[in-house]
C-alpha positions in Angstrom: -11.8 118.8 62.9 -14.8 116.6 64.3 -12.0 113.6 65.8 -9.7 116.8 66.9 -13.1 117.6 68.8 -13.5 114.5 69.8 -9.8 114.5 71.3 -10.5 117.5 73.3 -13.1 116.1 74.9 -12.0 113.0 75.9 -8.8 115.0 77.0 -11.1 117.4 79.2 -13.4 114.5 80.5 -10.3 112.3 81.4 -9.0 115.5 83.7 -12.5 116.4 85.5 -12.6 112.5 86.5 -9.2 112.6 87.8 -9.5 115.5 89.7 -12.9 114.4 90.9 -12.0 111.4 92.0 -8.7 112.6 94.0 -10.7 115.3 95.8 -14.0 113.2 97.1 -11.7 111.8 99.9 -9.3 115.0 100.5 -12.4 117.3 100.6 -14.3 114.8 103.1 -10.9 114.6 105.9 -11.2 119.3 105.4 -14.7 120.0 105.3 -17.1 117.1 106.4 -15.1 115.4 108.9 -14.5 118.6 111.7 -18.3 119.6 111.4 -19.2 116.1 112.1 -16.6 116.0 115.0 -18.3 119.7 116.5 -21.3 117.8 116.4 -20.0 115.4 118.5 -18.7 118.1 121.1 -14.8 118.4 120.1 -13.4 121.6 121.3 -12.2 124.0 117.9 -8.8 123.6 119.4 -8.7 119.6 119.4 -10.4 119.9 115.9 -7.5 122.3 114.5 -5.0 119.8 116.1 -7.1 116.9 113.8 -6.2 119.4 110.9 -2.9 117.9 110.7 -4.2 114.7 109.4 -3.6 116.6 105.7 -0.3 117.3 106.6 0.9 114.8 104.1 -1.2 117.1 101.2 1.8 119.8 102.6 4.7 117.6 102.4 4.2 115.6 99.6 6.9 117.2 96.9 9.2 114.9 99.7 8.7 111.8 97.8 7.5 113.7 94.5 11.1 112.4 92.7 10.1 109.2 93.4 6.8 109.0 91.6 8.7 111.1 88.5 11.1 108.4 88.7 9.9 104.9 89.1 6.3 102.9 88.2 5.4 100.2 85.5 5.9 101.7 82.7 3.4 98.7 81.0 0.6 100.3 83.1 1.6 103.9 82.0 4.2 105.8 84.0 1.9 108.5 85.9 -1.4 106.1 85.1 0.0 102.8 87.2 0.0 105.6 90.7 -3.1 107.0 90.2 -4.9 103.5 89.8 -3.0 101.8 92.4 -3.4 104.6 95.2 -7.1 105.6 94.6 -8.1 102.1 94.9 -6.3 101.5 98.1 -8.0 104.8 99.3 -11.3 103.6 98.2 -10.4 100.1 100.3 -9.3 102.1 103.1 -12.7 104.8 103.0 -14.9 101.6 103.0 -13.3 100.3 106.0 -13.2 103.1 108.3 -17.5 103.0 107.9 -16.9 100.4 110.2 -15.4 102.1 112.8 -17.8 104.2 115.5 -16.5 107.3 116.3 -17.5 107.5 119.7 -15.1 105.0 121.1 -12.3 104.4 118.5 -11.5 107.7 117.4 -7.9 106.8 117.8 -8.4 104.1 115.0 -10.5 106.2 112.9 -8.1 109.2 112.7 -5.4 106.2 111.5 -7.6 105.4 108.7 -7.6 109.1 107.7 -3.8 109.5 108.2 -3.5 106.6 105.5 -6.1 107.8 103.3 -4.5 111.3 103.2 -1.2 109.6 102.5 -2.8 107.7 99.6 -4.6 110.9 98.8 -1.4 113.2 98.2 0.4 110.4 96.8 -2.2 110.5 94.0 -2.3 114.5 93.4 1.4 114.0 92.7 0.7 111.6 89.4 -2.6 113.3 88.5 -1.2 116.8 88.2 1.6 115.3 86.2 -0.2 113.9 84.0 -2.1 116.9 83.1 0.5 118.8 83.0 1.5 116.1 80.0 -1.8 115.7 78.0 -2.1 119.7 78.1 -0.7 122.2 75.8 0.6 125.6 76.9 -1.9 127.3 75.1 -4.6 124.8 76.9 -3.7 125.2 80.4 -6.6 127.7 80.9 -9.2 125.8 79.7 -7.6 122.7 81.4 -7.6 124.2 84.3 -10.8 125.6 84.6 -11.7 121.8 83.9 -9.6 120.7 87.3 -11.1 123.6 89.6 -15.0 122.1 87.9 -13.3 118.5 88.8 -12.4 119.4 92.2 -15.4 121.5 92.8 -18.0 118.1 91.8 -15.4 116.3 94.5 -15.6 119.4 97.1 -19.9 119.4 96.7 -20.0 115.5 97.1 -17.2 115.3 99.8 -18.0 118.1 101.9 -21.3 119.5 101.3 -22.9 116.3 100.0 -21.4 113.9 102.7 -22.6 116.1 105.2 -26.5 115.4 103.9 -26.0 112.2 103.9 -24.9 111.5 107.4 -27.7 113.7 108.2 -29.8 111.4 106.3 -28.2 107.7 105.9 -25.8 107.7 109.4 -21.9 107.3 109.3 -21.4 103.8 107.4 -23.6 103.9 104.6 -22.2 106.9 103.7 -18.8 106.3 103.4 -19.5 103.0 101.9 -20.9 105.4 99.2 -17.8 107.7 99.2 -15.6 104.4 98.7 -17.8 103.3 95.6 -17.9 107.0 94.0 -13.9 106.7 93.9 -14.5 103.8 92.2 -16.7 104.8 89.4 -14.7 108.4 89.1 -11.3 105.7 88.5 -13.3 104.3 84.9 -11.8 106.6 82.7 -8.7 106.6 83.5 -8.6 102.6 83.1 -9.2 103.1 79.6 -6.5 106.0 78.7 -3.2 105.1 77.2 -0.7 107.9 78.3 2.2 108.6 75.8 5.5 108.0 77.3 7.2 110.5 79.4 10.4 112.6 78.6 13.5 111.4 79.7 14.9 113.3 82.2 18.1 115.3 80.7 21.2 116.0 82.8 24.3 118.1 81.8 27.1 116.4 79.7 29.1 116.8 82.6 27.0 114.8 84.6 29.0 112.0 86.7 28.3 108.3 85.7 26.6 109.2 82.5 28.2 107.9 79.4 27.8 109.9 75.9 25.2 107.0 74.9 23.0 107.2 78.1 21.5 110.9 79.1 18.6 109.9 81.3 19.2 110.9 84.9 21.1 108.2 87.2 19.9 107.3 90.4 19.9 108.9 93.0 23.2 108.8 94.7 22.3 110.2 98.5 20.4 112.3 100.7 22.1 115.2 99.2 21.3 114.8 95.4 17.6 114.2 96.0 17.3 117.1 98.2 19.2 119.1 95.6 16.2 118.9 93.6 13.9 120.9 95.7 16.5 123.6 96.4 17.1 124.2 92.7 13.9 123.8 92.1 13.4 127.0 94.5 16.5 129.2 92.7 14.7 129.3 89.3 13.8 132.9 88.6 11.0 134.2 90.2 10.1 131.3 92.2 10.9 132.3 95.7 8.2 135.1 95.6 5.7 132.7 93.6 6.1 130.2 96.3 5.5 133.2 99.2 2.6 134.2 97.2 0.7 130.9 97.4 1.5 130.1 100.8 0.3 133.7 102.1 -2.9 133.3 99.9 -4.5 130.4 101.5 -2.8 130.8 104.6 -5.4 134.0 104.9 -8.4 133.1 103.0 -7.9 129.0 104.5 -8.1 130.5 108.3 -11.4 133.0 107.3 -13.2 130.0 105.6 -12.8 126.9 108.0 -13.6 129.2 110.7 -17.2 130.3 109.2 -18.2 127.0 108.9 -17.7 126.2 112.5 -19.4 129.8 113.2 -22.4 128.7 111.1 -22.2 125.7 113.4 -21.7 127.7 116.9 -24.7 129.9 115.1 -27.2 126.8 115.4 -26.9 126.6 111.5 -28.5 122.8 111.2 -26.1 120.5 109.7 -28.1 119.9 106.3 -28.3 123.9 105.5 -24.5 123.8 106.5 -24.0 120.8 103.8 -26.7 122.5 101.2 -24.5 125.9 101.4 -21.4 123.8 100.9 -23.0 122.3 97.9 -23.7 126.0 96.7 -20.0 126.7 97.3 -18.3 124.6 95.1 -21.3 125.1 92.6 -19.9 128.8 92.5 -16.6 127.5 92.5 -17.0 126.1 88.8 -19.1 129.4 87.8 -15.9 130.9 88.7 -13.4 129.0 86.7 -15.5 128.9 83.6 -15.1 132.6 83.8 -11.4 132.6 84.5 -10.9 130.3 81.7 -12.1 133.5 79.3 -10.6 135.9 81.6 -7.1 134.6 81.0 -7.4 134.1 77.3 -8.3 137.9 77.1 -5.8 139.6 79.8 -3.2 136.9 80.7 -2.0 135.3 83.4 -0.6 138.2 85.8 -3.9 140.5 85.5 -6.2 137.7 85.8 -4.6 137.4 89.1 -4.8 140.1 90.3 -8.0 140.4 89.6 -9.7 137.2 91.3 -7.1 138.5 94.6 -8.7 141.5 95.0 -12.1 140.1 94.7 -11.1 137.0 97.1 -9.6 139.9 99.8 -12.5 142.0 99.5 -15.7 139.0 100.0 -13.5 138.0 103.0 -15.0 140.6 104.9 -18.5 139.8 103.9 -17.9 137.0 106.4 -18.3 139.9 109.5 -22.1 140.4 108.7 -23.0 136.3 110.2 -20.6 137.3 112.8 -23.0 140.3 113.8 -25.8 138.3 113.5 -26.8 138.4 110.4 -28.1 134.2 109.4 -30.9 135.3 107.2 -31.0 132.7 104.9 -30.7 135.1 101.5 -27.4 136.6 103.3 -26.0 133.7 103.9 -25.9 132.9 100.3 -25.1 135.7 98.9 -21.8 135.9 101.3 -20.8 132.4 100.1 -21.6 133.0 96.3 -19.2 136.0 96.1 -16.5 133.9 98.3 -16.8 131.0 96.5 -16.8 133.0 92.6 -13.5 134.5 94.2 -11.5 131.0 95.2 -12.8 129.8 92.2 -11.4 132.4 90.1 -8.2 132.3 92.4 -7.7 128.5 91.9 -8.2 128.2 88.5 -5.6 131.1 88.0 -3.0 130.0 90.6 -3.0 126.4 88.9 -2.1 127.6 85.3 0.7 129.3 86.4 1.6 126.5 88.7 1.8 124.5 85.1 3.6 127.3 83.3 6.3 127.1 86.0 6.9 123.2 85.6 9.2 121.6 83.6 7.6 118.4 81.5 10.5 115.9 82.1 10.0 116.8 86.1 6.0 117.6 86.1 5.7 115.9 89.4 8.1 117.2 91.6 7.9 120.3 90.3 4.1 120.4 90.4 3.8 119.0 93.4 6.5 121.4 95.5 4.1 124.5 94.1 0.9 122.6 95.3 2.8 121.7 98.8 3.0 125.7 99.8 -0.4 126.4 99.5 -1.2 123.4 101.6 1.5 124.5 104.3 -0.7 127.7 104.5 -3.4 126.1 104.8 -2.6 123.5 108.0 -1.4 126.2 110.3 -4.4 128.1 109.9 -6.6 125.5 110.7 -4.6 124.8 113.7 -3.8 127.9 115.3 -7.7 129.1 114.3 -9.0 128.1 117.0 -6.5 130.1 119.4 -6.6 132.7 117.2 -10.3 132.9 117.2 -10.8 132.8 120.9 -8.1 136.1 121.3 -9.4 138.6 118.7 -13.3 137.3 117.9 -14.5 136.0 114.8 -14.6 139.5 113.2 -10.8 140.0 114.2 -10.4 136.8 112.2 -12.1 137.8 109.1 -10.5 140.8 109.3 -6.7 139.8 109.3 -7.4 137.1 107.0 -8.6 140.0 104.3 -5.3 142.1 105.3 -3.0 139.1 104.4 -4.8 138.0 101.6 -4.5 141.8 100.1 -1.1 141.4 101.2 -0.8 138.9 97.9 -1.6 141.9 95.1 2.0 143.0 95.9 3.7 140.1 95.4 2.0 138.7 91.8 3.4 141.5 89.8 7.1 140.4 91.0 6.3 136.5 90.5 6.0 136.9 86.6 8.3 137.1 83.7 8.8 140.5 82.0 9.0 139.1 78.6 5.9 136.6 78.6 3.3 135.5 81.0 4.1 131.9 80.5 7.3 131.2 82.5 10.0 131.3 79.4 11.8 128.7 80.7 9.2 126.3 80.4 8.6 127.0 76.8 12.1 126.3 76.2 11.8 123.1 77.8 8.5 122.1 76.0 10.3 122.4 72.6 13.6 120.6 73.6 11.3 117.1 74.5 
């Protein structure tokens, strides 16, 4: 009992590094990086348009088969990509403190484009290897240790990183972000994954003899996009996938805007950051209690749940948009949105594991995590157009509509039978 202890914990710590150490950089590029361009007198419009530098976060289930298919398998299939690309981010991060933002923007925002590259690349292996270390029966708990993971890497990234330019200037504190990656990487240098499943194709299959059932290579642009599109006919998934996308899609283009509000509001950039840090503090409050709440009601009701609560603190953001800054109002309206994405997440990524198959964690992972990212980059994009026709209040006020918009569509994206996608089951017990 004490060493199965033991195991769990080095399972769970192994997981919050990960996630940690993928987000410090990804959170920095979405939260840290546009407040410190309004500070240096960017339009909101040219800073949506700087949004797209995540696009490869939306887009990366495109080269998803790749990283389910080919590595070094002496490093560890899933372990040799997350190694290699978080150091090259790390590398990258330390050399863009050199760059001054004033007059090489154009190379700085090259710097990011690689480091989001490297960034996505990485979620791709790291989600599938937790989706291998973790039982069905786990995937709350594991879960609720991601959201903690990528809410350390959110209150460093965004929050923290906006103290300490405040404090320390642009190049110190990046060369601090760069050696944080580092130190998050340790565990993972000393983990020994277990092999993954072979990927099974039908008898049928061309160019597979009896003795050989692993999948062949790729043979064209039309097999490897094949993938994606039956990975879109399973049951249910067409309305799971809607469902994600429409969800941060609303709540993505309610939040980036308050922080630039908070900004337009004369908010000082350290409160800004010390709220931030409050944030993702709340975040982990909230998947702690998610974790219990899904052991005790399941997967759909959970859901539903931490939607309606995420729909309704949406509007909360109207009273700073009236003119309400007091300090003990401003917290209070980002400790009940925060508990609600946290809640959300934590939710939103079990299922996301329930509806992926072991032998293709990564690709089918990573198409799941690649819709709520495409809601997310054409909020930030058109918010600023947005903003300027209907007001801040407008804003807030659509992004709680389409948000509630979601509680219709989470009763539809579940099995009858089970709340853990029976297909998936069924292909846990055949590897």
């Amino acid at each position: 009992m004490v060493l199965q202890k033991y195991s769990s914990f080095k399972k769970y710590g192994l997981l919050g590094s990960l996630y940690l150490s993928q987000s410090l950089p990804f959170i920095f590029l979405g939260k840290a990086l546009p407040v410190v361009l309004r500070q240096e007198g960017l339009s909101l419009t040219a800073i949506g348009f700087i949004s797209l530098l995540i696009l490869p976060i939306t887009f990366k289930f495109l080269w998803s088969p790749l990283i389910d298919r080919y590595s070094i398998p002496a490093f560890g299939h899933y372990r040799f990509w997350i190694i290699t690309l978080q150091s090259l981010v790390a590398i990258v991060t330390a050399g863009c403190s050199w760059i001054n933002l004033e007059t090489s923007l154009p190379l700085l925002l090259a710097g990011m484009l690689v480091i989001a590259i490297g960034c996505a690349s990485q979620d791709i292996a790291t989600d599938a290897l937790a989706l291998g270390l973790l039982e069905p029966q786990e995937r709350g708990l594991g879960n609720a240790i991601q959201c903690i993971g990528v809410s350390l890497g959110s209150m460093i990234g965004g929050g923290g990183m906006l103290i300490l330019l405040n404090h320390l200037g642009w190049q110190n504190s990046l060369l601090i972000l760069s050696s944080l990656m580092l130190i998050a990487l340790l565990p993972v240098l000393f983990h020994r994954e277990r092999p993954k499943p072979p990927t099974i194709v039908p008898i049928t299959a061309p160019l597979v003899s009896k003795h050989d059932r692993r999948s062949p290579p790729f043979q064209g642009m039309l097999d490897y996009f094949k993938i994606f599109l039956d990975f879109c006919q399973r049951p249910r998934m067409k309305v799971w996938l809607t469902t994600l996308l429409l969800f941060n899609f609303g709540y993505v283009l309610s939040a980036y805007l308050f922080d630039l509000l908070l900004v337009d509001l004369n908010i000082s950039l350290e409160n800004v950051g010390w709220l931030e840090v409050l944030s993702t503090g709340t975040n982990i409050l909230g998947s702690l209690i998610t974790s219990g709440i899904i052991a005790q009601v399941g997967r759909k009701r959970s859901l539903i749940l931490a939607c309606s609560l995420a729909a309704l603190s949406i509007l909360s953001y109207i009273a700073p948009a009236l003119g309400w800054t007091q300090l003990p109002i401003l917290v209070s309206i980002t400790v009940l949105t925060s508990l609600a994405l946290g809640m959300v997440v934590t939710n939103a990524f079990t299922v996301m594991m329930d509806k992926s198959h072991p032998e293709s964690a990564a690709t089918d992972y990573a198409i799941q995590a690649s819709f709520i990212t495409l809601g997310s980059i054409p909020a930030r994009v058109v918010s600023g157009m947005v903003v300027s026709g209907i007001g801040y209040i407008g804003v807030f006020m659509l992004s709680s509509a389409i948000v509630g918009l979601c509680l219709l569509l989470i009763p539809r994206s579940f099995q009858r039978s089970n709340s853990v996608d029976a297909s998936v089951v069924s292909a846990s017990l055949r590897v």
